[in-house]
C-alpha positions as CSV (number, residue, x, y, z in Angstrom):
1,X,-3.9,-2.1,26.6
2,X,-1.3,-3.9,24.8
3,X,-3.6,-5.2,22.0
4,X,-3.9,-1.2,20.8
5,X,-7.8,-1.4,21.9
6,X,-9.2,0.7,24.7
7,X,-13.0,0.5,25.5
8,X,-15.5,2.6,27.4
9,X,-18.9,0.5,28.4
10,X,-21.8,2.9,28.6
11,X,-25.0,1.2,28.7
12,X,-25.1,-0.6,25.4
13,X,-22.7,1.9,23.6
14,X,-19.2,0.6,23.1
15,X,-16.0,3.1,22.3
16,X,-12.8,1.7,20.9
17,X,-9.9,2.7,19.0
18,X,-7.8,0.2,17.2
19,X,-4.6,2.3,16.5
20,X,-2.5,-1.1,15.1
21,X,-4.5,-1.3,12.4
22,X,-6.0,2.1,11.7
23,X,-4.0,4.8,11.9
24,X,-0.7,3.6,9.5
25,X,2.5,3.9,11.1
26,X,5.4,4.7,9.0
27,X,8.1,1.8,8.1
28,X,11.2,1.2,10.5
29,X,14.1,3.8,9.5
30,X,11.5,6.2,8.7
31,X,10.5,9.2,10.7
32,X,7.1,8.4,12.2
33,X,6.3,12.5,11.7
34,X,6.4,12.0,8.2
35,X,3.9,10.6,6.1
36,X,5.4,8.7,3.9
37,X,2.2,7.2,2.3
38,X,0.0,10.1,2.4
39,X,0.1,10.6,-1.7
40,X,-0.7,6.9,-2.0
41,X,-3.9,7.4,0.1
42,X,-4.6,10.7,-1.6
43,X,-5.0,9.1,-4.3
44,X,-7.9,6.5,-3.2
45,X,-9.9,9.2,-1.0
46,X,-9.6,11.8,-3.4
47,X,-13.2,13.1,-3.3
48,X,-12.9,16.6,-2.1
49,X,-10.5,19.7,-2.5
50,X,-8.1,20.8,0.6
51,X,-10.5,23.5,1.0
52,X,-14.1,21.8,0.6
53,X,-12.4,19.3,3.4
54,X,-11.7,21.9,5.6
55,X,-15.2,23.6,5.2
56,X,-17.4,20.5,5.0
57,X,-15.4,19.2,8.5
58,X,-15.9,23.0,10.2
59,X,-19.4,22.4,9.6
60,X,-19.6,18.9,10.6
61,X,-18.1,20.0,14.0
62,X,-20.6,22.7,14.5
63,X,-23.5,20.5,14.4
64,X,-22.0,17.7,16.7
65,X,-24.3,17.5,19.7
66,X,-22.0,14.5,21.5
67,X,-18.6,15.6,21.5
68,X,-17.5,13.2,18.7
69,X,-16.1,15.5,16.8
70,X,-13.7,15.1,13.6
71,X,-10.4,16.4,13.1
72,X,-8.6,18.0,10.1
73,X,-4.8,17.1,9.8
74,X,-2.3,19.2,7.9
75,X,-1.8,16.3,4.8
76,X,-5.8,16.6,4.3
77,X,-6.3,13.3,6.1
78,X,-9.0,13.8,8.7
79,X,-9.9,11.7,12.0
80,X,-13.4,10.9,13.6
81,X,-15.9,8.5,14.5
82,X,-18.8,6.5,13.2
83,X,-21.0,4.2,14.8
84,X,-22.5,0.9,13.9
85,X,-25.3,-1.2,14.5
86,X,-24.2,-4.8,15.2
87,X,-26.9,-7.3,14.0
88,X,-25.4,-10.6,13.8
89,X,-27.5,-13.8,13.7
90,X,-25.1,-15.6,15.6
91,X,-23.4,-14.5,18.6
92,X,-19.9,-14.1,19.0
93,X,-17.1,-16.4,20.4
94,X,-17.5,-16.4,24.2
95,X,-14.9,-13.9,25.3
96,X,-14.5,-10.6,28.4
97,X,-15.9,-8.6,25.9
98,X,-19.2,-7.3,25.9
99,X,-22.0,-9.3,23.8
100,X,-22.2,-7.9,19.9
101,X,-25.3,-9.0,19.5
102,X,-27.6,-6.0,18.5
103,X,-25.6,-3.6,20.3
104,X,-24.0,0.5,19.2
105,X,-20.2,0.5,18.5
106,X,-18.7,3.8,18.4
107,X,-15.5,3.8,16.3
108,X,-12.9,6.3,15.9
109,X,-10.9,5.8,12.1
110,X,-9.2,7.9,9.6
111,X,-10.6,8.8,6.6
112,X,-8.4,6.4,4.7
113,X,-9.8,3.6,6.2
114,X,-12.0,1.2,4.2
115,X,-15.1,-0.3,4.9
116,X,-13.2,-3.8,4.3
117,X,-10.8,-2.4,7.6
118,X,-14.0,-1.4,9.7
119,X,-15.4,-5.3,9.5
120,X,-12.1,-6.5,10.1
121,X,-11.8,-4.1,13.0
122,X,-15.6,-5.0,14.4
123,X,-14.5,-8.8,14.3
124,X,-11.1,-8.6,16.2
125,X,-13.0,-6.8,18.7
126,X,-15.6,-9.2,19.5
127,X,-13.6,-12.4,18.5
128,X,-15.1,-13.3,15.9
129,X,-13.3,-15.7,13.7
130,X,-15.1,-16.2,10.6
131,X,-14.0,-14.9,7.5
132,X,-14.7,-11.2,7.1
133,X,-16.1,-12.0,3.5
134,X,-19.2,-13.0,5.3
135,X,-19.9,-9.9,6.2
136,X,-21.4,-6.8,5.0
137,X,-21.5,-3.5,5.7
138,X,-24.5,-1.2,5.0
139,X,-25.7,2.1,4.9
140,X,-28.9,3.1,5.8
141,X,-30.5,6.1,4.9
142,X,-34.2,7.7,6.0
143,X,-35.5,9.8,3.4
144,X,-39.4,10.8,3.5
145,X,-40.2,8.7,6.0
146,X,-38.6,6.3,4.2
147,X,-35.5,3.6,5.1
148,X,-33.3,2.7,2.4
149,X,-30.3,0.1,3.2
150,X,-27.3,-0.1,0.9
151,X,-24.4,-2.7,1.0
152,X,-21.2,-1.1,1.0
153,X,-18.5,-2.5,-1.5
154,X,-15.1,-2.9,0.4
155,X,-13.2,-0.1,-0.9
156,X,-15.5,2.6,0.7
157,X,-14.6,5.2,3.0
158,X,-17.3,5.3,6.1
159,X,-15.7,7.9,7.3
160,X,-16.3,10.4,4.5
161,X,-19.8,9.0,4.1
162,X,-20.0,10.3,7.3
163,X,-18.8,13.5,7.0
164,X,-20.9,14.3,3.7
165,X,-24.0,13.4,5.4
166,X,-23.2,14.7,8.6
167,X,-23.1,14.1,11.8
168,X,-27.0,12.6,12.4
169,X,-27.9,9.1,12.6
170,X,-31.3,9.7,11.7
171,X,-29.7,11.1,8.4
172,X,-27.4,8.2,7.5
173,X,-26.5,5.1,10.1
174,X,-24.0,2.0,9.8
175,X,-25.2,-1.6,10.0
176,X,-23.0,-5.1,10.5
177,X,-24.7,-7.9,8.7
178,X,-24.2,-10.9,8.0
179,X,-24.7,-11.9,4.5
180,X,-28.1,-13.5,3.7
181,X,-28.1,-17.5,2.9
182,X,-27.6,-18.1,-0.9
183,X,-25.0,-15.2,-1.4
184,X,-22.4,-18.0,-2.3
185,X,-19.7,-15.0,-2.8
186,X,-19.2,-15.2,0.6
187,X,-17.5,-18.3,1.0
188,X,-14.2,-19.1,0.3
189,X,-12.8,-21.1,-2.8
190,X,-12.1,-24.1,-0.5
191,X,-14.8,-24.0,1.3
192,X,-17.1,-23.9,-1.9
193,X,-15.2,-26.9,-2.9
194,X,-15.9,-29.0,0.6
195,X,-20.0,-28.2,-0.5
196,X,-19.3,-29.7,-3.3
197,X,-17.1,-33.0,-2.5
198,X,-20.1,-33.0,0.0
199,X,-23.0,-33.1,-2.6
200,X,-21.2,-35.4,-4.8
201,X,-21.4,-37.6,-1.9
202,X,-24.6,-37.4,-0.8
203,X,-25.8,-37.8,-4.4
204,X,-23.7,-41.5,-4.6
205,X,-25.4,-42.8,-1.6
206,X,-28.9,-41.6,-2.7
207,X,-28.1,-43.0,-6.1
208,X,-26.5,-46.5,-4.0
209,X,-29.4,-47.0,-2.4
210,X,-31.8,-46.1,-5.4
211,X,-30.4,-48.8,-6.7
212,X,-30.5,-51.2,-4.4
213,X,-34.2,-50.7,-3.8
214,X,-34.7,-51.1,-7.7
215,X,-32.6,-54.3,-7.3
216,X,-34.5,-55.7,-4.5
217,X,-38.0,-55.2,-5.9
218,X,-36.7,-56.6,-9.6
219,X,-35.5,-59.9,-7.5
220,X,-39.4,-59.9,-5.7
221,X,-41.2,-59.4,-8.9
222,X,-39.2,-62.4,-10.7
223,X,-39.9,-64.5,-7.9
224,X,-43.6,-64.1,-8.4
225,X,-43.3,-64.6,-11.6
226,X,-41.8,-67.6,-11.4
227,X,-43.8,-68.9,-9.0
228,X,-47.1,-67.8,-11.2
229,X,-45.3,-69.8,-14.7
230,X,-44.5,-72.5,-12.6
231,X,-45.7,-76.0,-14.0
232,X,-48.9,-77.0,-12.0
């Protein structure tokens, strides 16, 4: 497809790849074999040796049950998927694609990719055109019977979070949330500045007709006093 996307509908379970903006390609001039910004990245992801990469992805592969499997390039970037829950409060635009309401999204990133890239990603797909500030990704985690959900800051790398906890979703899952009402980071400046020119309105007219209530009932009140004073 010519928008980089390719999709696979399986049920309720959605596979895409967005290549344009996932996998970096290098600048025009520049040989697309090379890796011209691979020490750059390095430098961001650099949680794990060469070697503990290579050993921590070996094992990840060995206890894959559903083929998604990751894999280990030779500049220490690796490849592989991670799914996530979509539950959105309000649906997306109306468009061919499938609904993203509550539904499984299996995506395939590198592990350069940010959690900031993965909502941006989620949103292209389904058309969404809010601002992807309004978002939040989370990880949830079972532990003891227990479920703990964390919010993921923007910088993150799912893909290593993935890899670390391996390959069970019972052990660590995604989620795409919206943020909660009252988390005012979520807006924009300008938008932020609309509530307000919109509050500063509302409170004028409130205060208008405070006052012309106040006025009307003053006028009433002289008027029976007047008529009470008045000379018999």
């Amino acid at each position: 497809m010519s928008s980089g996307y390719s999709s696979l509908e399986e049920d309720e379970d959605f596979f895409f790849t967005a290549r344009t903006s996932f996998f970096r390609r290098a600048p025009p001039g520049k040989s697309r074999s090379g890796q011209p910004d691979v020490e750059k990245e390095k430098e961001t992801h650099n949680y794990l040796s060469k070697e503990e990469i290579k050993e921590k992805v070996h094992k990840y592969n060995s206890a894959v049950t559903d083929k998604l499997k990751m894999t280990l390039n030779s500049n220490g970037i690796y490849t592989g998927f991670i799914k996530v829950q979509m539950e959105l409060c309000k649906p997306a635009q109306p468009s061919p694609e499938p609904s993203s309401g509550g539904c499984m999204n299996t995506l395939h990133i590198s592990s350069t990719n940010t959690v900031g890239e993965v909502i941006e990603a989620l949103l292209r797909k389904f058309l969404v055109t809010e601002s992807p500030t309004k978002f939040a990704l989370y990880k949830r985690c079972h532990r003891e019977d227990q479920v703990y959900a964390c919010k993921l800051s923007d910088r993150e790398h799912p893909l290593y979070l993935r890899l670390v906890a391996g390959p069970r979703t019972d052990t660590l899952s995604f989620v795409l949330r919206e943020h909660e009402i009252g988390e005012w980071e979520a807006f924009s400046l300008p938008e932020l500045q609309n509530f307000l020119r919109i509050l500063d309105k509302e409170e004028d007219e409130q205060l208008q007709s405070l006052k012309r209530r106040y006025t009307a009932y003053r006028q009433k009140l002289e008027e029976a006093l007047g008529e009470v004073w008045k000379p018999g």
